[in-house]
Jmol script that loads the backbone (N, CA, C; Angstrom):
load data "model"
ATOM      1  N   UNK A   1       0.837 -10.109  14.584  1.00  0.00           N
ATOM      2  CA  UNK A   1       2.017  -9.282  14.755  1.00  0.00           C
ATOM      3  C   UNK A   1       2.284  -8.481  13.473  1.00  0.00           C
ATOM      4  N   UNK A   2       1.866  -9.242  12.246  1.00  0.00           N
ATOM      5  CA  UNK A   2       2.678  -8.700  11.020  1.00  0.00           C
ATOM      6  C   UNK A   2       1.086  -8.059  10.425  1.00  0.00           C
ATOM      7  N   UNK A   3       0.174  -7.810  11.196  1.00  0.00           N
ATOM      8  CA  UNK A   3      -1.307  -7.882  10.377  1.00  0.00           C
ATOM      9  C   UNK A   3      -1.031  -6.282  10.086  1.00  0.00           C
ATOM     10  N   UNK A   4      -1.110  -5.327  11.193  1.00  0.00           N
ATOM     11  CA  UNK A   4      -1.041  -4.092  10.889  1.00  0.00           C
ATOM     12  C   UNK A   4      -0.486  -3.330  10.228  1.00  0.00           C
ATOM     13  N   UNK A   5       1.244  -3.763   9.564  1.00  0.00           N
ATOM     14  CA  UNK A   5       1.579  -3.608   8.462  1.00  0.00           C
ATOM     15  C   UNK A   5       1.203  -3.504   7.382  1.00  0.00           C
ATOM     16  N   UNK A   6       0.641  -4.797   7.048  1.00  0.00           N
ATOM     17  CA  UNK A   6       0.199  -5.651   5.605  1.00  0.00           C
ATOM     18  C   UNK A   6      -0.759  -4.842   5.460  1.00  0.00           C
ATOM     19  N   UNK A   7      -1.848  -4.762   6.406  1.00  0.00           N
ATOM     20  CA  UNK A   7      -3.447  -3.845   6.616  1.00  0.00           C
ATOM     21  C   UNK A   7      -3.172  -2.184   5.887  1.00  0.00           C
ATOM     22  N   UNK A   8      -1.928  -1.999   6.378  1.00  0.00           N
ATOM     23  CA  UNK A   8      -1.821  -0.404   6.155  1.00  0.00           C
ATOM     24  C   UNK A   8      -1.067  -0.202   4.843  1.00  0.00           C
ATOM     25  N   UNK A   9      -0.619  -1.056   4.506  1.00  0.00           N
ATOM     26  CA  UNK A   9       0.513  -0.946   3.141  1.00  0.00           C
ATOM     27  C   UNK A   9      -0.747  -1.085   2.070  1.00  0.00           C
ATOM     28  N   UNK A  10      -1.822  -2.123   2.335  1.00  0.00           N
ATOM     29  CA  UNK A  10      -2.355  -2.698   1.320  1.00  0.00           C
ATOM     30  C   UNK A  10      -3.618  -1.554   1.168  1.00  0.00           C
ATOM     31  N   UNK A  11      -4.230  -0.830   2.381  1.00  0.00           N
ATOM     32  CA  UNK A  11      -4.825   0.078   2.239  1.00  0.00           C
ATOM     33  C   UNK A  11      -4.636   1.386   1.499  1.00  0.00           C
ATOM     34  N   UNK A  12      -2.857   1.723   2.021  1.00  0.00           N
ATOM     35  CA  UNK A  12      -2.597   3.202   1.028  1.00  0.00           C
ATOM     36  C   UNK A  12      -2.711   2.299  -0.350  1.00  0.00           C
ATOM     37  N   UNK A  13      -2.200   1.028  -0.621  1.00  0.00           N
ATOM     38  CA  UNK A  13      -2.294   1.259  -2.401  1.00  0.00           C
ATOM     39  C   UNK A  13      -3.514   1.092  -2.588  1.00  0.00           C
ATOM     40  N   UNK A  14      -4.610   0.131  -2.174  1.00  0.00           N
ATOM     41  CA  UNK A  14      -6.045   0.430  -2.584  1.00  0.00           C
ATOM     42  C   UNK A  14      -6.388   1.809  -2.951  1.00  0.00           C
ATOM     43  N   UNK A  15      -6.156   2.518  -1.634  1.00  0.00           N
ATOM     44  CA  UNK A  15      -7.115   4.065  -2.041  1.00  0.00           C
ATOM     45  C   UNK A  15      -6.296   4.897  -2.558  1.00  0.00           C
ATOM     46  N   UNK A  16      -4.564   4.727  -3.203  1.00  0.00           N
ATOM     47  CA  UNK A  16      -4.133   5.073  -4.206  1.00  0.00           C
ATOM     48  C   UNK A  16      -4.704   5.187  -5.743  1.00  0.00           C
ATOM     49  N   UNK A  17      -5.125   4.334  -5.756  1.00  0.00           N
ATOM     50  CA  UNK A  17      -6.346   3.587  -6.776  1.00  0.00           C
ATOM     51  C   UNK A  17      -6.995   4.299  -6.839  1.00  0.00           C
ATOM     52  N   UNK A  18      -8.321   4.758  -6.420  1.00  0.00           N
ATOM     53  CA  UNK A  18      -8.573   5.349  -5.973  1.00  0.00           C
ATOM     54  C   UNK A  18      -9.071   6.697  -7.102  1.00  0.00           C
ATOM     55  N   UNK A  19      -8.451   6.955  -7.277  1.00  0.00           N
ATOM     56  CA  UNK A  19      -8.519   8.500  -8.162  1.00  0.00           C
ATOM     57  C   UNK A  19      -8.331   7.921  -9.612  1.00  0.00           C
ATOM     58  N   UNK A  20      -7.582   6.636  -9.881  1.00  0.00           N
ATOM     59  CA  UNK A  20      -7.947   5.896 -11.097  1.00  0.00           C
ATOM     60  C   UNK A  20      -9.166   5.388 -11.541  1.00  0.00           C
ATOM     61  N   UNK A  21     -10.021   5.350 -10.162  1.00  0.00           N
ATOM     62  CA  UNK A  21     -11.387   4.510 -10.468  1.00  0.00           C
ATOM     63  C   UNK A  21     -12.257   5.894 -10.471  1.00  0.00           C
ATOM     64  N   UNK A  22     -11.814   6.757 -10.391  1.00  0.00           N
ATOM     65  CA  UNK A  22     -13.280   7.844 -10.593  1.00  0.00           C
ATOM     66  C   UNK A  22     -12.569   8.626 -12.054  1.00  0.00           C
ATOM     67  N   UNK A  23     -11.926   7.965 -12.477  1.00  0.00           N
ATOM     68  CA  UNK A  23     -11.223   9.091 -13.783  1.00  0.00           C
ATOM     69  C   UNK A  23     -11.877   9.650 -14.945  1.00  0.00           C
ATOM     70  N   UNK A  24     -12.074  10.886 -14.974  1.00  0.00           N
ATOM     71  CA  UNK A  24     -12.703  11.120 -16.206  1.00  0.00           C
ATOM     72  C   UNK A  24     -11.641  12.107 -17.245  1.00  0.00           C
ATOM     73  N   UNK A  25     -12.654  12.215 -18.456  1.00  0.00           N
ATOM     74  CA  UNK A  25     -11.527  12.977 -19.418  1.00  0.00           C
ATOM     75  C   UNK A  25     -10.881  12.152 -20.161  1.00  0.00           C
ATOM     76  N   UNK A  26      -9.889  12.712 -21.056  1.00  0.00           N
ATOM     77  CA  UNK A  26      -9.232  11.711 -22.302  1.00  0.00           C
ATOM     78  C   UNK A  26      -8.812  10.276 -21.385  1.00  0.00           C
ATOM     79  N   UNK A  27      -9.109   9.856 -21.899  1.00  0.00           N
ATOM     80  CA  UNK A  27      -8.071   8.417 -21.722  1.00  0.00           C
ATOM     81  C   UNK A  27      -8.539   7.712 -20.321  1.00  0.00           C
ATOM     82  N   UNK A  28      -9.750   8.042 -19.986  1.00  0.00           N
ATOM     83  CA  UNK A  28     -10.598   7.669 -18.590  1.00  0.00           C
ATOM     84  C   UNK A  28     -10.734   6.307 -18.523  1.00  0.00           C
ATOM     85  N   UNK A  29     -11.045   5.839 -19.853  1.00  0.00           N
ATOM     86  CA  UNK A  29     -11.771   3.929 -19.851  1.00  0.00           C
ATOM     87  C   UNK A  29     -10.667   3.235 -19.446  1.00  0.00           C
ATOM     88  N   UNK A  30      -9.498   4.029 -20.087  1.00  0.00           N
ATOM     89  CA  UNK A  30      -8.098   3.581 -19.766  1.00  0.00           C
ATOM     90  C   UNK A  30      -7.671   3.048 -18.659  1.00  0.00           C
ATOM     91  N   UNK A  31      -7.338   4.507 -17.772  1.00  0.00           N
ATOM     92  CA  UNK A  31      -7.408   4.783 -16.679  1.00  0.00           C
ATOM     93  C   UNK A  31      -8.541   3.713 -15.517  1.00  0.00           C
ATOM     94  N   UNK A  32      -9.717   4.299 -15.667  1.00  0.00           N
ATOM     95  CA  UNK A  32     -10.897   3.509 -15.124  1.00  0.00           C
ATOM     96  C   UNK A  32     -10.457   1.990 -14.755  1.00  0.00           C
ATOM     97  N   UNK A  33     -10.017   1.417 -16.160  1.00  0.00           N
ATOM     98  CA  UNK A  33     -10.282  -0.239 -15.999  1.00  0.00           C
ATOM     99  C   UNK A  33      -8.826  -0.975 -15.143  1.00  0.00           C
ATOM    100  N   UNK A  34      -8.100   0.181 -15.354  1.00  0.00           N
ATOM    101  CA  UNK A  34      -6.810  -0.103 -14.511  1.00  0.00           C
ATOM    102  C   UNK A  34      -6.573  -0.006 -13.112  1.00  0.00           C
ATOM    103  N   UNK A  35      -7.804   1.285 -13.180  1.00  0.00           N
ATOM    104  CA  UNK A  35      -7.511   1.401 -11.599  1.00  0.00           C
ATOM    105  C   UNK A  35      -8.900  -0.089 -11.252  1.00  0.00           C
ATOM    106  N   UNK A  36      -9.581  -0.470 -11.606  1.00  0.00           N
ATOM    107  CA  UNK A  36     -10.621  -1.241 -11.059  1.00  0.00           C
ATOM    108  C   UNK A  36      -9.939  -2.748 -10.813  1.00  0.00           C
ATOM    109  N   UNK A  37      -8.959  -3.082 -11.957  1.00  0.00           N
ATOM    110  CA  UNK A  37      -8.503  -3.957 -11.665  1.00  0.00           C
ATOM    111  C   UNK A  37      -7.411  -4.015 -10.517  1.00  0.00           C
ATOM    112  N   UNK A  38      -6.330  -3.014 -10.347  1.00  0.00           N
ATOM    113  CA  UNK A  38      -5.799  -2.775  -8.854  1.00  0.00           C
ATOM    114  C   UNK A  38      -6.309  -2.776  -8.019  1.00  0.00           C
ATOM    115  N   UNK A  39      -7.739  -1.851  -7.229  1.00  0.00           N
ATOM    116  CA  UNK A  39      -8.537  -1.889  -6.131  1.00  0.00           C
ATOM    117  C   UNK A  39      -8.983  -3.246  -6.286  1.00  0.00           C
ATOM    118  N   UNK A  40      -9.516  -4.338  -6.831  1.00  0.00           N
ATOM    119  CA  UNK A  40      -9.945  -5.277  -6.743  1.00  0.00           C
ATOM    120  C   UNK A  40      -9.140  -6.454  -6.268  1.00  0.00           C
ATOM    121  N   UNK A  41      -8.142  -6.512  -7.032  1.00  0.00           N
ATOM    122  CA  UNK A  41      -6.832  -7.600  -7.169  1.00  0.00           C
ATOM    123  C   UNK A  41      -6.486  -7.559  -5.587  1.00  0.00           C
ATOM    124  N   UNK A  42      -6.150  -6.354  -5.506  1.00  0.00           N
ATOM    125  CA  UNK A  42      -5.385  -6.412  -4.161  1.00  0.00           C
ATOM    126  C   UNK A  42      -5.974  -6.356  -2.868  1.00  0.00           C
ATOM    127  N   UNK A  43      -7.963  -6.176  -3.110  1.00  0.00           N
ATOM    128  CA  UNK A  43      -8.959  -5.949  -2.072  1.00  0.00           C
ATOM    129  C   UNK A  43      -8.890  -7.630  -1.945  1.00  0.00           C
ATOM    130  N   UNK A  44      -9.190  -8.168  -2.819  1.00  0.00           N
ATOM    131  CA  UNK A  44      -9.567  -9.558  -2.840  1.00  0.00           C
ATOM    132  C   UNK A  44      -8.145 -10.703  -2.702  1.00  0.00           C
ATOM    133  N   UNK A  45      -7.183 -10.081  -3.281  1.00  0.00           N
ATOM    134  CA  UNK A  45      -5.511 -10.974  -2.815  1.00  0.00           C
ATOM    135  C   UNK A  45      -5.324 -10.804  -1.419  1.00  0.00           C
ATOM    136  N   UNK A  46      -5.640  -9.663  -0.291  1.00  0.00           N
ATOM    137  CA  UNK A  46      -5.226  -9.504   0.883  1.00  0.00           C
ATOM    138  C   UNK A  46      -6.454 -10.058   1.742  1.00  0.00           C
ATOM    139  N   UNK A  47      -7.931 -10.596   1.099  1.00  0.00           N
ATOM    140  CA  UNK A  47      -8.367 -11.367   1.970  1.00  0.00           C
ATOM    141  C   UNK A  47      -8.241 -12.474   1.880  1.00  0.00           C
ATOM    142  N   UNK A  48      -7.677 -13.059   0.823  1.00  0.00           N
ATOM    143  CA  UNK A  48      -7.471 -14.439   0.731  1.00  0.00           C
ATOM    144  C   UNK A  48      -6.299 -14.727   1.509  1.00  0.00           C
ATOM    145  N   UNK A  49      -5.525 -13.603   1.415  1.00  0.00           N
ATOM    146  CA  UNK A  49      -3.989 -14.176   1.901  1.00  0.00           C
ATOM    147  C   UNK A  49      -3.971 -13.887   3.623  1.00  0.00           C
ATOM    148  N   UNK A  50      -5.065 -13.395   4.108  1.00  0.00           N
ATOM    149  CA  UNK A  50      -5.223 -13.208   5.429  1.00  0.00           C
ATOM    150  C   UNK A  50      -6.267 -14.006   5.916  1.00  0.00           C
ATOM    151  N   UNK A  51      -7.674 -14.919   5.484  1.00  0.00           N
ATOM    152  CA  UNK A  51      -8.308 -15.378   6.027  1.00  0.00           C
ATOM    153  C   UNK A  51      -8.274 -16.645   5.488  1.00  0.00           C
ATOM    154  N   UNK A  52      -8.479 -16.900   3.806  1.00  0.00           N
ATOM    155  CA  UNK A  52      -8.324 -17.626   3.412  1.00  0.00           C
ATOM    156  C   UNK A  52      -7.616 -18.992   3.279  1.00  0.00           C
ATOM    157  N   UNK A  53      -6.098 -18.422   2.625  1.00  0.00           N
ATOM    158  CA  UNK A  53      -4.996 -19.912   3.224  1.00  0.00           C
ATOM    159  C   UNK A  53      -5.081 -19.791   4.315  1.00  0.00           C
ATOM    160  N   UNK A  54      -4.939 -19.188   5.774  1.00  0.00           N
ATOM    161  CA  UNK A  54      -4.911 -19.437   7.024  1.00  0.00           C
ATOM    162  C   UNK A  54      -5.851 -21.079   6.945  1.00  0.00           C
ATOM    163  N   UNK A  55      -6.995 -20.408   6.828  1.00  0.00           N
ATOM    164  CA  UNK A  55      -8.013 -21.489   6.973  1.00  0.00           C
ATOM    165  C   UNK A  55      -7.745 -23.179   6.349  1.00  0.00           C
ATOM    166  N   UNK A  56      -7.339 -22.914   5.091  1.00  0.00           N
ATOM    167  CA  UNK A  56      -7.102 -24.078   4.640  1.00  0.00           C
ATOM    168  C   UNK A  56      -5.596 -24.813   5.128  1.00  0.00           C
ATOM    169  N   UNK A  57      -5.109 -23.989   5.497  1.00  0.00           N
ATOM    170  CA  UNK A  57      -3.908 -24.365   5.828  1.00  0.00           C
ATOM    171  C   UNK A  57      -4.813 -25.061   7.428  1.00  0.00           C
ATOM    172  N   UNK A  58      -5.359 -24.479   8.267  1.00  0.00           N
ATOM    173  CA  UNK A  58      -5.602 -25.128   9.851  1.00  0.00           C
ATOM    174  C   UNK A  58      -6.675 -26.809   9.086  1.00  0.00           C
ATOM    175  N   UNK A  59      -7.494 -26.574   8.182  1.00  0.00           N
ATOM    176  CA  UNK A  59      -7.557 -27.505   7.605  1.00  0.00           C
ATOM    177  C   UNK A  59      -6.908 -29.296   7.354  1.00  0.00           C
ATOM    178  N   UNK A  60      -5.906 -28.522   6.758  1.00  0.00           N
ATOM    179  CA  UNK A  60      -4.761 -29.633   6.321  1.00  0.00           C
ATOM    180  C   UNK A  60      -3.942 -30.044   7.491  1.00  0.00           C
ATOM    181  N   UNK A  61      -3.503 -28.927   8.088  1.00  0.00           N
ATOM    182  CA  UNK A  61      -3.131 -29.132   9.239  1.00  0.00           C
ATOM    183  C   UNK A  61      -3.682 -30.415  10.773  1.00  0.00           C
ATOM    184  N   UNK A  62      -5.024 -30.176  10.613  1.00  0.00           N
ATOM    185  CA  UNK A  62      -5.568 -30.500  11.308  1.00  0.00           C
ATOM    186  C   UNK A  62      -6.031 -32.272  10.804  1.00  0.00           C
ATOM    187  N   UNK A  63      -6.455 -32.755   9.365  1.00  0.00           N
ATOM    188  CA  UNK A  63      -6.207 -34.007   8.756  1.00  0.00           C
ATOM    189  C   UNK A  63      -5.277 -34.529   9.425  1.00  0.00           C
ATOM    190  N   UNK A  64      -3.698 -33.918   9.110  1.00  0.00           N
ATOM    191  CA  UNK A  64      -2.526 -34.588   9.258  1.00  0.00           C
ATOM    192  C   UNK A  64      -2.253 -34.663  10.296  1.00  0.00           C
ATOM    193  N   UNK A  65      -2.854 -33.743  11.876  1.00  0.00           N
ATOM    194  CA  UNK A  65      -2.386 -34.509  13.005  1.00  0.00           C
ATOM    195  C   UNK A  65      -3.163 -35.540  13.454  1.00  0.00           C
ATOM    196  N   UNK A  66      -4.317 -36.135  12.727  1.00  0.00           N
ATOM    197  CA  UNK A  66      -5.282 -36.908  13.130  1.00  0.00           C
ATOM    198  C   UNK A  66      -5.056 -38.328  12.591  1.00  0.00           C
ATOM    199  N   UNK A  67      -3.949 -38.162  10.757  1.00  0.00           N
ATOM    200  CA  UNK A  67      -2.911 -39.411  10.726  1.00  0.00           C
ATOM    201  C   UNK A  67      -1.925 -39.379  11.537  1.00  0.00           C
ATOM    202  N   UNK A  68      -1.495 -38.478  12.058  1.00  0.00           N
ATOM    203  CA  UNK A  68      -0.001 -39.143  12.750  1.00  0.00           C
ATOM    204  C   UNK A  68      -0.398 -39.321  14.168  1.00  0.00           C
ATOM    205  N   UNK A  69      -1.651 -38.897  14.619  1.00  0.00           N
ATOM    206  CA  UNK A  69      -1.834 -40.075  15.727  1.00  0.00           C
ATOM    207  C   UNK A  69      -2.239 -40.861  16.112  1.00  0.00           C
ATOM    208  N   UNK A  70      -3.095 -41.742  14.724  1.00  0.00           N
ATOM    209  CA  UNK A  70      -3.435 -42.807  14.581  1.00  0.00           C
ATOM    210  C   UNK A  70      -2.214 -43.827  14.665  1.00  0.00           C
ATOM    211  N   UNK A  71      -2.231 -44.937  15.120  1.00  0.00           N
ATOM    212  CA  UNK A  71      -1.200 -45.956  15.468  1.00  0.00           C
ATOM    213  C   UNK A  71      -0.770 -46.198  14.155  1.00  0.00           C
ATOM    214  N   UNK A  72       0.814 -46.707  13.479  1.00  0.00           N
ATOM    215  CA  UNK A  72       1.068 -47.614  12.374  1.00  0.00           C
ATOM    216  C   UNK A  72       0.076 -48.545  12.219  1.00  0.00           C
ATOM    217  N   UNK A  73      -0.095 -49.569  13.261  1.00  0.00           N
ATOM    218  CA  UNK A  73      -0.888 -50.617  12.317  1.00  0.00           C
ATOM    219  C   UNK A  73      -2.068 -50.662  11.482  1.00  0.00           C
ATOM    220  N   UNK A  74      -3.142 -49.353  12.137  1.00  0.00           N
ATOM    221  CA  UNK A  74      -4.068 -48.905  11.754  1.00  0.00           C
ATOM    222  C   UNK A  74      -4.026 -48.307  10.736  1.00  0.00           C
ATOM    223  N   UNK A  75      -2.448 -47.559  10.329  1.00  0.00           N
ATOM    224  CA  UNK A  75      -2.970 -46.989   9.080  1.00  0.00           C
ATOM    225  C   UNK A  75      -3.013 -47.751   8.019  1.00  0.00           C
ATOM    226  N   UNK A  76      -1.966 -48.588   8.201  1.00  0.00           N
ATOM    227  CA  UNK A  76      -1.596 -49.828   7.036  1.00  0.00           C
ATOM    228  C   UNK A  76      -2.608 -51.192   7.281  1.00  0.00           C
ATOM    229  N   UNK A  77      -3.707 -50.940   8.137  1.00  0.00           N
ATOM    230  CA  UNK A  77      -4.736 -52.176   8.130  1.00  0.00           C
ATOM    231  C   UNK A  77      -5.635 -51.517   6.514  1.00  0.00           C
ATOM    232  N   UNK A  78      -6.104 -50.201   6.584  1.00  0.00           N
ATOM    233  CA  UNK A  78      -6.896 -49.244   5.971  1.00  0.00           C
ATOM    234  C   UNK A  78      -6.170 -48.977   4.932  1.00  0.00           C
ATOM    235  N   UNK A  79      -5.291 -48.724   4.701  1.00  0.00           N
ATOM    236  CA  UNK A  79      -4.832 -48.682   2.985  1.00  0.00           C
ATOM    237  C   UNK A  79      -4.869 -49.623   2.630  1.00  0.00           C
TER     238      UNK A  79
END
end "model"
wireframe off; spacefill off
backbone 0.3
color backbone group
């Protein structure tokens, strides 16, 4: 529901970037390393935060419904 938002917000600032990562002229390395670190940060923060925790989260998720429907006595035979 909320993907196409996030997708489109995070895209204009990537390729905002963009014109920082091809910069030439005074003060380019400047420029350059700033924009590389924005296109990156936020290429690589919006897949983690979209595929990534999802995953670990169904993960954890998925442990913990497999203790809580194990019986009490069983869990406290095993600890």
């Amino acid at each position: 529901m909320r993907l196409r938002p996030i997708l489109m917000t995070t895209a204009a600032m990537v390729l905002g970037a963009i014109p920082l990562v091809i910069a030439s002229g005074a003060g380019a390395a400047g420029r350059r390393s700033m924009g590389i670190v924005i296109f990156s940060g936020l290429s690589i923060g919006t897949l983690f935060t979209l595929f990534v925790v999802p995953a670990v989260y169904r993960m954890i998720a998925a442990d913990h419904a497999k203790v809580k429907e194990t019986p009490l006595v069983e869990r406290t035979a095993v600890s």
